[in-house]
C-alpha positions as CSV (number, residue, x, y, z in Angstrom):
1,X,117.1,-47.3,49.0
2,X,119.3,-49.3,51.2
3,X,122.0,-49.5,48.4
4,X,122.3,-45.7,48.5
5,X,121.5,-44.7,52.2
6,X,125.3,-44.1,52.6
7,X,125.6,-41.4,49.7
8,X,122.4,-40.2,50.8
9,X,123.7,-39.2,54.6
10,X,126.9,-38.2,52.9
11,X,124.6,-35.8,50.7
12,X,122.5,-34.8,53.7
13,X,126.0,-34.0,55.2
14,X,127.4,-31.8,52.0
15,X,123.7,-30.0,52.6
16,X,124.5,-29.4,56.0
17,X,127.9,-27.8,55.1
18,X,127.1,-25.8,52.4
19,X,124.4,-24.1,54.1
20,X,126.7,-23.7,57.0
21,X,128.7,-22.0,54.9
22,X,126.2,-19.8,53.9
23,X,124.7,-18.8,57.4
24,X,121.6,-20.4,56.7
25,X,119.9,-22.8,58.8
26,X,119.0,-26.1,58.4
27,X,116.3,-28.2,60.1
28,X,113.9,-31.5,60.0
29,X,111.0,-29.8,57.5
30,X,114.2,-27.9,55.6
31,X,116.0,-30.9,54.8
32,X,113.3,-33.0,53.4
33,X,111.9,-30.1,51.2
34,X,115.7,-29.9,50.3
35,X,115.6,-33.8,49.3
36,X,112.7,-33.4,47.4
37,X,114.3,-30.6,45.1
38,X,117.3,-32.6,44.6
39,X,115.4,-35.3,43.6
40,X,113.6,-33.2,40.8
41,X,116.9,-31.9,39.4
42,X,118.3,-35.0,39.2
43,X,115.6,-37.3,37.6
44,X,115.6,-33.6,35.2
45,X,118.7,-35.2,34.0
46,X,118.9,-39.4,34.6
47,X,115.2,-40.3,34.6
48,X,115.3,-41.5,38.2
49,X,115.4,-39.8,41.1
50,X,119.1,-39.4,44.0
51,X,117.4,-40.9,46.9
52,X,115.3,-43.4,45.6
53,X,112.6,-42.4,47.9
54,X,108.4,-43.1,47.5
55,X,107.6,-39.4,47.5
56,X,103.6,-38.5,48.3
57,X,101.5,-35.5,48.2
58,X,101.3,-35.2,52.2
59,X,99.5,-32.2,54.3
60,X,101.6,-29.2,52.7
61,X,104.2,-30.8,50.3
62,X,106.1,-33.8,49.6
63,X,106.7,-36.1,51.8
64,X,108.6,-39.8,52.1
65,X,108.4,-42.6,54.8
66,X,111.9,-43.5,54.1
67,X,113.1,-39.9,54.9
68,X,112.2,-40.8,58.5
69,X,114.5,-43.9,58.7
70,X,117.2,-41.9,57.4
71,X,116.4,-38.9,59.8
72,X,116.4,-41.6,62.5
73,X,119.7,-42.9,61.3
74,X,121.5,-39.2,61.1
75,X,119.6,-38.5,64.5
76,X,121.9,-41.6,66.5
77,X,125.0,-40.7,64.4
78,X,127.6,-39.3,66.1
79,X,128.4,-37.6,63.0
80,X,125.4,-35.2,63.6
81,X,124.2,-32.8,65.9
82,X,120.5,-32.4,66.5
83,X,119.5,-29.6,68.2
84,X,115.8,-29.6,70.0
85,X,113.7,-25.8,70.4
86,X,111.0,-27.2,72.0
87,X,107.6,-24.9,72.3
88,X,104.2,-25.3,73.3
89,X,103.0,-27.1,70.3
90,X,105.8,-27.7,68.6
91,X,109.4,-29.5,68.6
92,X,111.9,-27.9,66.5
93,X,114.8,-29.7,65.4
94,X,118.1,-27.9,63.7
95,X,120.5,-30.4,61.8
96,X,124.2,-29.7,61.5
97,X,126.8,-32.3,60.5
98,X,130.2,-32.4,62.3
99,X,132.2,-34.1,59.3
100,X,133.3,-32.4,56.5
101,X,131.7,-33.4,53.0
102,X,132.7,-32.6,50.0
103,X,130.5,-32.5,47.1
104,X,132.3,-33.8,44.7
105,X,132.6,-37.4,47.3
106,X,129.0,-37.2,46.4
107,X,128.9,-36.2,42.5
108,X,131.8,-36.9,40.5
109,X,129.7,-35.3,37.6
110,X,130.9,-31.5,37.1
111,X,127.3,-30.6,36.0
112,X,125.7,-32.6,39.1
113,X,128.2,-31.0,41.4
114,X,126.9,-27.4,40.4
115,X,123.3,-28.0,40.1
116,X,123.1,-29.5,43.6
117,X,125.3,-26.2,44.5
118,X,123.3,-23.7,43.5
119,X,119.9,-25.1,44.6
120,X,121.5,-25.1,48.3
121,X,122.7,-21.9,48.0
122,X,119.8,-20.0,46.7
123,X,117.7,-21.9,49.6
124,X,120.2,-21.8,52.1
125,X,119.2,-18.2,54.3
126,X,115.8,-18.3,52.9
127,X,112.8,-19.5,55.4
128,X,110.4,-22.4,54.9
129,X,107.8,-19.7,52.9
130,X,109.4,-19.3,49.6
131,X,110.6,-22.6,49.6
132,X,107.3,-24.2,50.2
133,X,105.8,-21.6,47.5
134,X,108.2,-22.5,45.0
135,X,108.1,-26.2,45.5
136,X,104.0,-26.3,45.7
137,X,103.6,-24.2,42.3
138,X,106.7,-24.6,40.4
139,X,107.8,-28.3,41.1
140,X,106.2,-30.3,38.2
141,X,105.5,-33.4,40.2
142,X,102.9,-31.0,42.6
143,X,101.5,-29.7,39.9
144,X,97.4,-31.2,40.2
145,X,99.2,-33.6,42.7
146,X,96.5,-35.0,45.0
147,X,96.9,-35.3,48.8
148,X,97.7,-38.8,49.9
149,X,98.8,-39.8,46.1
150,X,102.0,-40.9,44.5
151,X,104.2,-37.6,43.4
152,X,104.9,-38.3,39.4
153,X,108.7,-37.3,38.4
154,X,107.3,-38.3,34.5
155,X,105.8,-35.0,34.4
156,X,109.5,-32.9,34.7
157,X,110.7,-31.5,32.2
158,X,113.9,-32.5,30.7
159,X,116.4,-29.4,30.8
160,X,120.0,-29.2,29.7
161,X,120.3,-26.1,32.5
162,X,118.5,-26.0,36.8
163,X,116.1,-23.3,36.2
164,X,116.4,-19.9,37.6
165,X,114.6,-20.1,41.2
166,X,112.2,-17.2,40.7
167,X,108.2,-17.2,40.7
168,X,108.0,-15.9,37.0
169,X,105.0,-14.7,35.8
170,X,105.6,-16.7,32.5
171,X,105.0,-20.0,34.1
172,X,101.2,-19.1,35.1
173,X,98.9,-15.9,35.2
174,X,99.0,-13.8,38.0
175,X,95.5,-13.9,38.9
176,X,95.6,-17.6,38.5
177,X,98.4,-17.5,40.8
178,X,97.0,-15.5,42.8
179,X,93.9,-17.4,44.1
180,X,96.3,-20.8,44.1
181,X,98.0,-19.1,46.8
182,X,94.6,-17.9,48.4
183,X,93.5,-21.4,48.0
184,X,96.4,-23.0,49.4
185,X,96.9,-20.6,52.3
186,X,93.0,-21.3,53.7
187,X,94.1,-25.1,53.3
188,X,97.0,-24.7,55.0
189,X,95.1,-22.3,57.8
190,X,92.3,-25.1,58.0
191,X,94.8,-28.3,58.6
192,X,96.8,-26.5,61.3
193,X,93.8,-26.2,62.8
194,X,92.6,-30.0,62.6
195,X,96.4,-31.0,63.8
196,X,96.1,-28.4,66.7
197,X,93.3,-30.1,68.2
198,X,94.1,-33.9,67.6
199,X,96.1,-34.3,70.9
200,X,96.5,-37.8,69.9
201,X,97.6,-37.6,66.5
202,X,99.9,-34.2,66.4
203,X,102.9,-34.6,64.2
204,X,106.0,-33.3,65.0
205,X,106.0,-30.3,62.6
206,X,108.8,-27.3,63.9
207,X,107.8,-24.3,65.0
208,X,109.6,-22.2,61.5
209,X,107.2,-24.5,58.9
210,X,103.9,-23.1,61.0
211,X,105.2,-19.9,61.7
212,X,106.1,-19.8,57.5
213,X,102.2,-21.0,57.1
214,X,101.0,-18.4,59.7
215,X,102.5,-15.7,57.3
216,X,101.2,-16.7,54.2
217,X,97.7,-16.7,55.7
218,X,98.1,-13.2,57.2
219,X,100.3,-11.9,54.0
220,X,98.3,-10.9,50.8
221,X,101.3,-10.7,49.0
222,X,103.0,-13.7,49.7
């Protein structure tokens, strides 16, 4: 992963500017999530992943340790402005770059180049919810991933196209669907709980992941 740390923050920097572009927003959970989806589409087409992290079913989604050394790295960068919202229980942080990335520094591969711009863009203005319901249910990799366990990229499937970012009914039956989503909203409802009362232990999860979670457990049509 060391190799490729420098593409990688030049990556996390074309991320930050395209969604700038955009008027989205950008932040610690976003990024990651954004990582993670990258990484899909790219082992879709080469067989291994952009970033070369260890991803791992972890509380709500995919998770890395090596995205924290990097988010440490871009967090002392001058290159990088890290903006703190800072709440009763929870830290915020919003990520812009101050350099100018282009895309194609990153991907000299037409194809590449579009399929990493049009997953930012259709993420870019949308909040953590969506995001998080697309990656749980329609990421192969999460599908009957365990928490705590290895994330397997074998499972995607190979595709000559990025698929359309919708929650089509094809891919699974609504009322299967349906009590996934019932399932995964108590689970969620239950584990902010545990991490509300362990003092101790409280990750630093910003305030727009819980209030995304906090919606899907009040919203029966999420």
């Amino acid at each position: 992963m060391s190799e490729n740390k420098n593409k990688l923050i030049d990556l996390i920097k074309t991320i930050s500017n395209r969604v700038s572009e955009k008027k989205g927003y950008l932040n610690k959970t976003k990024l990651i999530k954004y990582l993670y989806l990258i990484d899909v589409e790219y082992f879709r087409r080469y067989k291994e992943t952009f970033t070369g992290f260890n991803w791992i079913f972890y509380h709500f989604g995919p998770w890395a340790h090596e995205y924290e050394i990097v988010y440490k790295d871009i967090s002392q960068s001058f290159d990088f402005s890290i903006k703190h919202c800072v709440g009763l229980d929870f830290d915020t942080e919003f990520v812009e770059s101050k350099v100018k990335k282009d895309i194609g520094e990153v991907f000299k591969d037409a194809t590449d180049r579009l399929t990493i711009q049009r997953l930012v863009d259709r993420w870019a203005d949308e909040k953590i919810g969506p995001m998080l319901d697309y990656i749980y249910f329609y990421t192969e990799p999460m599908v009957k991933a365990n928490r705590g366990e290895d994330l397997d990229f074998s499972k995607i499937h190979s595709l000559e196209n990025i698929p359309e970012f919708q929650l089509s009914s094809s891919l699974i039956s609504k009322e299967k669907l349906e009590k996934l989503r019932k399932k995964f909203r108590e689970t969620c409802r239950q584990e902010h709980e545990r991490l509300k009362k362990s003092i101790e232990t409280k990750p630093n999860y910003d305030i727009l992941f819980w209030e995304e979670v906090e919606k899907m457990n009040k919203d029966t049509e999420y």
